[in-house]
N, C-alpha and C positions, 0 to 999 in steps of 0.2 A: 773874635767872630760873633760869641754873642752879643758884645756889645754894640757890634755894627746891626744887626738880626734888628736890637729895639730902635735903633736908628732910625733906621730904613719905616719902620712900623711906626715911629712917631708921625714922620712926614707925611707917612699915605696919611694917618688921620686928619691930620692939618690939610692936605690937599683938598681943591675946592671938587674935586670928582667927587668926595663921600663927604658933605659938609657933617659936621659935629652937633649940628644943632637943629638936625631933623633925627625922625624915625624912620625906619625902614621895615617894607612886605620884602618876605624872603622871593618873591615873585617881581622884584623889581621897583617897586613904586614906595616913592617917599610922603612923607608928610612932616607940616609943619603947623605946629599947635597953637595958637593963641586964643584964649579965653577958651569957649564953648563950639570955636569955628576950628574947621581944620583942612588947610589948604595941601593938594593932592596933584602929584604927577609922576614920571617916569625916570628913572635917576639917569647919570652919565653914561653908565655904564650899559644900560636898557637902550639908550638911544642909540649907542655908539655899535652895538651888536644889529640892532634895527636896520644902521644904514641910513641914506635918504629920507627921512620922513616924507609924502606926499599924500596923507589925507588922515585925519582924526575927525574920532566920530564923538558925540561928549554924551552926558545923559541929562535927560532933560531937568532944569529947574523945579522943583517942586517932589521929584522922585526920590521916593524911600528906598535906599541900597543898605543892604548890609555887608559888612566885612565877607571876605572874599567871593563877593559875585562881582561876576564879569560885567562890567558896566558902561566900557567906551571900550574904541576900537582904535588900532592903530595901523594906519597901510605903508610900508616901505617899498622901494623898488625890489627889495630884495624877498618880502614876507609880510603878512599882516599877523597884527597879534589882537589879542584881546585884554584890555585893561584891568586889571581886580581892583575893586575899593578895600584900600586896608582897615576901614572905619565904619561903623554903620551910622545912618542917620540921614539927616534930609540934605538932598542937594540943594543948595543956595543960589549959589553961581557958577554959570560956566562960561571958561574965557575961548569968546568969541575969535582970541587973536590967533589963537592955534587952529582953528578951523579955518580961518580964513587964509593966515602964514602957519601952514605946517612944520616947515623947516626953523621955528624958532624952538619947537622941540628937539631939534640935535643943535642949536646953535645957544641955546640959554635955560636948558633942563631942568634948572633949579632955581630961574627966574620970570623971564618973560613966556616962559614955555610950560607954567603951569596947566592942568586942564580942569581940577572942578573943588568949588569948596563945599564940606558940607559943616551941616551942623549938627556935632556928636550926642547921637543919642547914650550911647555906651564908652563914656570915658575910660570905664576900664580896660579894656580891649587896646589900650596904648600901650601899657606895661608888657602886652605880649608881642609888639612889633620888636624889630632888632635895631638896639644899640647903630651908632656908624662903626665903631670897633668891628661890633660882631658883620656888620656887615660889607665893611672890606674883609675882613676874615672868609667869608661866602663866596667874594667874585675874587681871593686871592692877592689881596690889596697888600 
C-alpha cells in the first residue's frame, strides 16, 4: 500500500497539471524564472475550479507590483477572481492573447495562457513560493 501511496505521488508530479519546473503562490499562480525575467499565470488547477474563462484584465506595462498584490482580474461564467503577483518588480509584458482569447487560459495554463511577465526586483522572494511537490500537496495531488 505504501508503495503504491509513492507511486501514485510520483505521477501527479510528472503530470503536466503541476509541471516541475515552475514555482508556485499558495493562491494559485505559477511562475517561470529565466534570468532576471519571470513569466506569470494561473495554474490547471486555478483554471479548472474557475470554469469558463471569459474575460482577463492584465496590469499595465510599466507598473510596479509587488508580491501578493492583486494585480489582474479574472471573470468566469461561474466567478471572478482576482490575480496575486507571486514576485515583485516591474511589469514588462502583458500577453495581449489572453485578453483578446480568454479561453486559452483554461485550454493552455501553462503556455499560450500566460498573463504577464515581470522583471524581478526581489529574487529572493522565489525560495518562499512552493515547490510543485508541495504544491500538489496543497490542491491534494
Amino acid at each position: 500500500m505504501r508503495l503504491g501511496g509513492f507511486v501514485v505521488r510520483i505521477r501527479n508530479l510528472m503530470s503536466p497539471k503541476v509541471p516541475p519546473d515552475l514555482k508556485y503562490a499558495k493562491s494559485h499562480e505559477w511562475v517561470r524564472v529565466e534570468g532576471d525575467l519571470a513569466t506569470v499565470g494561473i495554474t490547471d488547477h486555478a483554471q479548472h475550479e474557475l470554469t469558463d474563462v471569459v474575460f482577463v484584465e492584465l496590469p499595465a506595462v510599466g507598473r510596479n507590483i509587488k508580491a501578493g498584490e492583486a494585480c489582474a482580474v479574472v471573470e468566469s461564467v461561474k466567478t471572478a477572481s482576482d490575480i496575486y503577483s507571486p514576485v515583485s518588480g516591474e511589469v514588462v509584458k502583458a500577453n495581449q492573447a489572453v485578453v483578446d482569447q480568454p479561453a486559452l487560459v483554461n485550454s493552455d495554463p501553462y503556455g499560450t495562457g500566460w498573463f504577464f511577465q515581470v522583471k524581478l526586483s526581489q529574487p529572493k522572494e522565489l525560495s518562499g513560493l512552493l515547490s510543485a511537490a508541495d504544491y500538489s500537496a496543497q490542491i491534494g495531488e
